[in-house]
C-alpha distance (Angstrom), angle and dihedral (degrees) to the residues before:
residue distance angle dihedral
X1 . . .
X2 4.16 . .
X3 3.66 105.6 .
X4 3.73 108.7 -117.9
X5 3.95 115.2 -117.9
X6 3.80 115.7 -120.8
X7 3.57 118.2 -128.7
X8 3.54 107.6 -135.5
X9 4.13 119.0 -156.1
X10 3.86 123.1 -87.4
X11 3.95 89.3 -100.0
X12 3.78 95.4 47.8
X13 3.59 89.4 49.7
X14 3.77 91.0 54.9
X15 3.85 90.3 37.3
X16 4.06 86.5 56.8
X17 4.47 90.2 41.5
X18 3.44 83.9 53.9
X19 4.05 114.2 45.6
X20 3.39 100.7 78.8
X21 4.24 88.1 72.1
X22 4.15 78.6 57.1
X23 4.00 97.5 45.2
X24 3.88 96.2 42.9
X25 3.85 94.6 29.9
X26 3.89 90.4 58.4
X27 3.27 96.7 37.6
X28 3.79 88.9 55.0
X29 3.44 91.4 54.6
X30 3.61 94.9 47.0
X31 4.11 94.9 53.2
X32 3.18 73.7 55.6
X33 3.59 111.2 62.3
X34 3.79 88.7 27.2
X35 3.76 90.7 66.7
X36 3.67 90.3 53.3
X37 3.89 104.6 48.7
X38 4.19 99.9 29.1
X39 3.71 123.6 73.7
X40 3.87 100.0 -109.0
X41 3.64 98.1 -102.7
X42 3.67 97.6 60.1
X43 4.01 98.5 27.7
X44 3.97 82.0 96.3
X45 4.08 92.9 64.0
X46 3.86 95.3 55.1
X47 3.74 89.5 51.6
X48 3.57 96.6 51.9
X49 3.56 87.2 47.1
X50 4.12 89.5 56.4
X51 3.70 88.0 41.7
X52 3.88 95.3 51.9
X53 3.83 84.0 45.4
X54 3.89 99.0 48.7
X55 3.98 85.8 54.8
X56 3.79 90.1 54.0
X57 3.51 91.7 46.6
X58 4.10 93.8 51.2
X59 3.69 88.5 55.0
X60 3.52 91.3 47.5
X61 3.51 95.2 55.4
X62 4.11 91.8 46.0
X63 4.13 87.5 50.2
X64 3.79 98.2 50.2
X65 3.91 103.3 19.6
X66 4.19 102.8 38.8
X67 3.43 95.7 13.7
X68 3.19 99.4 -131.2
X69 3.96 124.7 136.4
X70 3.88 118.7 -160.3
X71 3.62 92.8 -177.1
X72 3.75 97.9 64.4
X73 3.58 97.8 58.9
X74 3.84 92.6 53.6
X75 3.97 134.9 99.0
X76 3.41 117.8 -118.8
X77 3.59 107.7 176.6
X78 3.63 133.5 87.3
X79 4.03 92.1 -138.1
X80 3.04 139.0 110.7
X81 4.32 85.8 37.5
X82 3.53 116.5 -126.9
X83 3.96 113.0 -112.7
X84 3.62 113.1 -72.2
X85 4.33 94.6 -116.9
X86 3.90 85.6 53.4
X87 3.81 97.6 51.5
X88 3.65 85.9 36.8
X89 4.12 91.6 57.7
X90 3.72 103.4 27.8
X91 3.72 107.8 33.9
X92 3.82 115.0 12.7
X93 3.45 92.9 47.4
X94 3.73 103.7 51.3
X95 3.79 92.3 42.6
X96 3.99 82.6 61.1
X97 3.67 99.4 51.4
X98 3.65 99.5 89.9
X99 4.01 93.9 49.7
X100 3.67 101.6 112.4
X101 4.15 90.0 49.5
X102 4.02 80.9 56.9
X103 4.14 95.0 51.0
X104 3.70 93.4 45.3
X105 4.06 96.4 39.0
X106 3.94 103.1 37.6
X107 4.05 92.9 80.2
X108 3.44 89.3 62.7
X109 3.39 106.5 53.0
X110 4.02 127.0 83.8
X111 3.41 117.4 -107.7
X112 3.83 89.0 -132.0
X113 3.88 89.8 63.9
X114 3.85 100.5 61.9
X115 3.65 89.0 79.8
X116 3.99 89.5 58.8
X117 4.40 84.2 42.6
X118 3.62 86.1 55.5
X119 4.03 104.9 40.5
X120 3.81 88.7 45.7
X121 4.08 91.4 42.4
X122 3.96 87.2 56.7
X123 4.33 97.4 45.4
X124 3.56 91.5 37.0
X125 3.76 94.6 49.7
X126 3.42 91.8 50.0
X127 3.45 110.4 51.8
X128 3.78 90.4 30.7
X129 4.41 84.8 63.1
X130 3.66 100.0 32.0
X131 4.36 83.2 63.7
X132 3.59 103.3 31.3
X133 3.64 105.7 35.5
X134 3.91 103.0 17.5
X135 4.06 110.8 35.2
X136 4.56 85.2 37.8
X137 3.59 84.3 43.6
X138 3.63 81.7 84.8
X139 4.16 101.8 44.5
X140 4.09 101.9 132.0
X141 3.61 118.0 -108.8
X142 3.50 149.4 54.7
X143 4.19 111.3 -25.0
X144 4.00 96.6 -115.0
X145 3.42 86.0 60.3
X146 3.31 91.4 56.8
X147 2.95 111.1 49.0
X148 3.74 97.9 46.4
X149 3.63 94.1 51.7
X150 3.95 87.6 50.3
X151 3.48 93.1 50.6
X152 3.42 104.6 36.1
X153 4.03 91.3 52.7
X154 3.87 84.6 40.9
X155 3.73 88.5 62.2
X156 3.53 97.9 42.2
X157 3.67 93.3 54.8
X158 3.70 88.1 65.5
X159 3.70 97.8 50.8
X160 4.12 77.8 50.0
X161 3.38 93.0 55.8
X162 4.34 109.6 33.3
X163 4.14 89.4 38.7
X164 3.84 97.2 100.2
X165 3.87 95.4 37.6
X166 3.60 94.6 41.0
X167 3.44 114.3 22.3
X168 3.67 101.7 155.2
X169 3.59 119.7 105.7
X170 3.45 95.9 -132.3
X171 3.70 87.0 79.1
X172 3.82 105.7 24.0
X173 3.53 92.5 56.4
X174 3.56 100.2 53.2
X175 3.68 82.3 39.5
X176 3.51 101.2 63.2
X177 3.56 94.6 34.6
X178 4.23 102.1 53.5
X179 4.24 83.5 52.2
X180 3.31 92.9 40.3
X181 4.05 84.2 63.2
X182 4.21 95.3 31.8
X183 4.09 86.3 55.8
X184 3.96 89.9 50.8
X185 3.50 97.0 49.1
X186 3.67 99.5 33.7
X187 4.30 92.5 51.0
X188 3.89 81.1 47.8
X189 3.64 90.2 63.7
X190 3.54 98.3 39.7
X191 4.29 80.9 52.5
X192 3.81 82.8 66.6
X193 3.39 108.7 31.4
X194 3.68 111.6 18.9
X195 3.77 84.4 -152.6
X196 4.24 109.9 141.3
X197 3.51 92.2 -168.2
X198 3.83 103.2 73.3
X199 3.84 95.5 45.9
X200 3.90 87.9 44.2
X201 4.21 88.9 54.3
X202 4.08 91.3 44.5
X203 3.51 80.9 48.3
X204 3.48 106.8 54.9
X205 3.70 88.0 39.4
X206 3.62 91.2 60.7
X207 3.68 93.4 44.5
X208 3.99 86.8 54.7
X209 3.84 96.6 51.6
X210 3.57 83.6 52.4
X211 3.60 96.2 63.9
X212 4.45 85.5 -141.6
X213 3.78 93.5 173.5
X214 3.92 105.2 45.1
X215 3.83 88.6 34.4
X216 3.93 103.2 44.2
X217 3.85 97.9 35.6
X218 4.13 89.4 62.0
X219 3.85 94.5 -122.8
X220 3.54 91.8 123.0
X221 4.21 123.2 31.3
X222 3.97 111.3 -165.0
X223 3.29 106.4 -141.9
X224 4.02 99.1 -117.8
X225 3.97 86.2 57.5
């Protein structure tokens, strides 16, 4: 049975139109200050931290201010599966797009760090898909518009975020493009389905085969960075 879409009220609608000035504003200005009071190495965990907490913060505001709930009107569960074409197209295939960084960077990263790759893949994952995929889910309008003003501010939030560490376009620009195409696909499921737990698993495989911790925090330096 289709899940019906709620219909939030003209100021929640606004509310949700508008939060991505908070999200990337504050996040912005927390890169920001992180860069200025961390050592550079570890300035990226305190911003993720006041990115994660902006999010929580947004839907804060739309649960007690606009009343307004994203998270009820979700799927949660993994059954009944999607159709096989759809996963194929919208979730298998993004989660696979950053498998060659993984086969050239794995040898250089410390076995002790996969942990860290896999604690920060699952929190980042989360949060990162319960904002972009299931609070915009709900943006009024026709679905191409949402999902390429989803994705599109998806993608530039990374360029916001990986500019000062990495500022070479040899890894923005593949950067911004690869989730550029993940937060098509993955708001195109979440069109269907409405089910956050798919895009949050592509997700956190993606985040995984990108080895984010080792490679972001500067413990390791491939060679052809």
């Amino acid at each position: 049975m289709k899940r019906k879409k709620p219909d939030p009220r003209k100021n929640s609608r606004l509310f949700i139109i508008l939060s991505p000035i908070i999200v990337l504003t504050f996040t912005w200005l927390g890169v920001k200050w992180c860069i200025t009071s961390f050592p550079d190495h570890i300035s990226w965990i305190p911003a993720f931290a006041g990115y994660y907490l902006t999010i929580g913060i947004v839907f804060l505001l739309s649960i007690l201010i606009f009343r307004f709930n994203p998270l009820k009107h979700l799927d949660y569960n993994l059954k009944p599966r999607p159709r096989f074409p759809l996963l194929l197209w919208t979730i298998i295939l993004p989660a696979l797009l950053p498998l060659a960084a993984f086969i050239t960077q794995a040898q250089y990263v410390p076995s002790h760090l996969f942990f860290f790759i896999l604690l920060f893949a699952l929190i980042n994952s989360f949060f990162e898909e319960i904002y972009w995929r299931g609070f915009l889910a709900f943006i009024p309008g026709p679905n191409s518009i949402r999902i390429l003003l989803s994705a599109s501010l998806f993608s530039f939030s990374h360029f916001l975020f990986w500019d000062h560490w990495y500022p070479s376009p040899i890894i923005m620009i593949p950067t911004v493009v690869s989730t550029l195409i993940m937060g098509i696909l993955w708001m195109h499921f979440m069109n269907k389905k409405k089910n956050i737990i798919y895009p949050i698993l592509s997700h956190m495989f993606v985040d995984i085969l990108n080895l984010s911790v080792a490679v972001y925090s500067g413990l390791i330096n491939p060679p052809h960075f």
